[in-house]
C-alpha positions as CSV (number, residue, x, y, z in Angstrom):
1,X,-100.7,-36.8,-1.3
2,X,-101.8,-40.3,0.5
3,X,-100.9,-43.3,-0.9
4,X,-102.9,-46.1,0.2
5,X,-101.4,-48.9,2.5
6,X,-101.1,-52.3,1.4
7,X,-101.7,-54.0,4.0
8,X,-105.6,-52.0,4.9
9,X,-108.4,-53.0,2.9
10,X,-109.9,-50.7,0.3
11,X,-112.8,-49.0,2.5
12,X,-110.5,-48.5,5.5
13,X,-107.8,-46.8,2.6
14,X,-111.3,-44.9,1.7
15,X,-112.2,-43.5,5.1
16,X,-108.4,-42.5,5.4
17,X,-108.7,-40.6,2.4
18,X,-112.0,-39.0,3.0
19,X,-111.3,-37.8,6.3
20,X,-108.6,-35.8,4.5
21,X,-110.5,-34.4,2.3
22,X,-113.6,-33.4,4.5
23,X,-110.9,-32.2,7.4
24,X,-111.0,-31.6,11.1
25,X,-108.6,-30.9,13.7
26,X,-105.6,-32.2,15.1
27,X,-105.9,-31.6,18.8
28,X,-102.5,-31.5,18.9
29,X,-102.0,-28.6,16.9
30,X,-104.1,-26.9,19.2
31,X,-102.7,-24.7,22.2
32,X,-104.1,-25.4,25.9
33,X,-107.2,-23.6,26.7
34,X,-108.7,-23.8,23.0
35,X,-112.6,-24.2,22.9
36,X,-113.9,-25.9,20.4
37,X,-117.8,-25.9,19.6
38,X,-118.7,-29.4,17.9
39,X,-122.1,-30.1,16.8
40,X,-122.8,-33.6,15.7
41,X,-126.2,-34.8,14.5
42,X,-127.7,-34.8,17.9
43,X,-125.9,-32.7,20.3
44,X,-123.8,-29.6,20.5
45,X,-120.5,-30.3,22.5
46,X,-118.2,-27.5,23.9
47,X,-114.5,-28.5,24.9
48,X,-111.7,-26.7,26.4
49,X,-108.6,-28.3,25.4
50,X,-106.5,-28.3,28.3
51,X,-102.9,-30.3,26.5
52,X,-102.5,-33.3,24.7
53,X,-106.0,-35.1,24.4
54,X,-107.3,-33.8,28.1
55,X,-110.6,-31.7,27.5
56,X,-113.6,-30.2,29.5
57,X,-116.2,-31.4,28.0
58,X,-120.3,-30.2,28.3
59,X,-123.0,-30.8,25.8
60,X,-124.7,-34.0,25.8
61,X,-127.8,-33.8,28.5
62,X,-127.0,-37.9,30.0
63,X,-122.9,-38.4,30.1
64,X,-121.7,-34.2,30.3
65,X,-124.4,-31.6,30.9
66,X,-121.5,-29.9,33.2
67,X,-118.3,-29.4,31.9
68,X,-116.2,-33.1,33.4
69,X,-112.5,-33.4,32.2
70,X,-112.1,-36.6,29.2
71,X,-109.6,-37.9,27.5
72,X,-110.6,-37.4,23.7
73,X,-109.1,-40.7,21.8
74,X,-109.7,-39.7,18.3
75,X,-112.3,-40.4,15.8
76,X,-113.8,-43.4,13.9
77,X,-115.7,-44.0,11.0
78,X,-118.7,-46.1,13.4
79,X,-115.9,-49.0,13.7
80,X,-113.1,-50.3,15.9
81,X,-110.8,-48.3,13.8
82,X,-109.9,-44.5,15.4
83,X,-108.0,-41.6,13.9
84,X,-106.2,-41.1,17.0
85,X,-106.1,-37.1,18.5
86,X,-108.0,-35.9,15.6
87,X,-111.6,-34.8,15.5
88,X,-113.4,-35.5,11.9
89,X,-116.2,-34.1,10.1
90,X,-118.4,-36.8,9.1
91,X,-117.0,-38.6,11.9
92,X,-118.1,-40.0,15.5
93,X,-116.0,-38.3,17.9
94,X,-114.8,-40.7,21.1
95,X,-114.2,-39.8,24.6
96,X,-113.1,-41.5,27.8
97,X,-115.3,-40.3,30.7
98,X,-114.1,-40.7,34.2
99,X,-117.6,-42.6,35.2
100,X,-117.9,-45.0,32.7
101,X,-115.6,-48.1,31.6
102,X,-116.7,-47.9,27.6
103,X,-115.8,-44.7,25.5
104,X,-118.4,-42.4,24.6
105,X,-118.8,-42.1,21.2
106,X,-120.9,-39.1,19.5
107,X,-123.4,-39.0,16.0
108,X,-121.5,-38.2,13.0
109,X,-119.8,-34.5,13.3
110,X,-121.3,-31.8,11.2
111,X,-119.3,-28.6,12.1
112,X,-116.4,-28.1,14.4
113,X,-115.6,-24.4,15.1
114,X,-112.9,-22.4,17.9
115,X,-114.1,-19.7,19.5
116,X,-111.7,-16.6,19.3
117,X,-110.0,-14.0,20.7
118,X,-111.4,-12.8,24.2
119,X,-114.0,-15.0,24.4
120,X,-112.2,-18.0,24.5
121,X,-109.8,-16.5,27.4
122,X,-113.3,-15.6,29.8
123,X,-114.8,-19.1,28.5
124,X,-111.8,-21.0,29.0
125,X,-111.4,-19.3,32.7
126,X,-114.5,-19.6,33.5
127,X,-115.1,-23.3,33.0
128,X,-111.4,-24.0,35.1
129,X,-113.2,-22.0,38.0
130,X,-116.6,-23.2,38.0
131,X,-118.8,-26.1,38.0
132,X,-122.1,-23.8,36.7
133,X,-123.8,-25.1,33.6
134,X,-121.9,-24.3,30.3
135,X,-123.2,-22.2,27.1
136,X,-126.7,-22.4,25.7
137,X,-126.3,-24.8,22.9
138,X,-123.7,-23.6,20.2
């Protein structure tokens, strides 16, 4: 069970707790070449976890329409404040892209799902071997 911290203010103790509740994923809990479909409220991302926080990521149309390799810092409620490694439902997901000197951050996620079995072998070789567009949207 959580116990809030003294020293954060109620609403960041809040978000803490509610990101418990609502869940998500722990990228480090996750084995290298894992992919991960993440819809948010405007785009559909697909990453390939590749160790650590390092990911191939593809989805939004402007900053990753082909799969580019990211760091993936965490999560944050809209603030300065990020749930380091983890990504959130309800939450804005946050990547470093190797092209731009700000973090990307995402709309709110809705539904974070890993793509099984065989699939997820063949997806997560093909993306390592080729620079073709990813999946239709997930």
């Amino acid at each position: 069970m959580f116990n809030p911290h003294p020293n954060l203010s109620d609403g960041v103790n809040h978000n803490i707790i509610q990101s418990e509740i609502e869940g998500g994923v722990f990228l480090q809990d996750l084995p290298p070449s894992t992919v991960l479909e993440i819809r948010t409220r405007n785009h559909c991302y697909t990453a390939v976890m590749l160790g650590e926080s390092e990911a191939l990521i593809s989805g939004h149309p402007d900053f990753c329409p082909q799969p580019v390799l990211v760091a993936i810092a965490g999560s944050t409620w809209g603030g300065s404040m990020i749930k380091q490694r983890f990504v959130g439902y309800g939450m804005h997901l946050e990547f470093h892209h190797p092209e731009y000197r700000t973090p990307i951050i995402t709309s709110p996620v809705q539904e974070i799902r890993e793509r099984l079995g065989r699939e997820t072998d063949r997806t997560a070789n093909a993306l390592l071997a080729s620079d073709e567009p990813l999946f239709p949207s997930c």
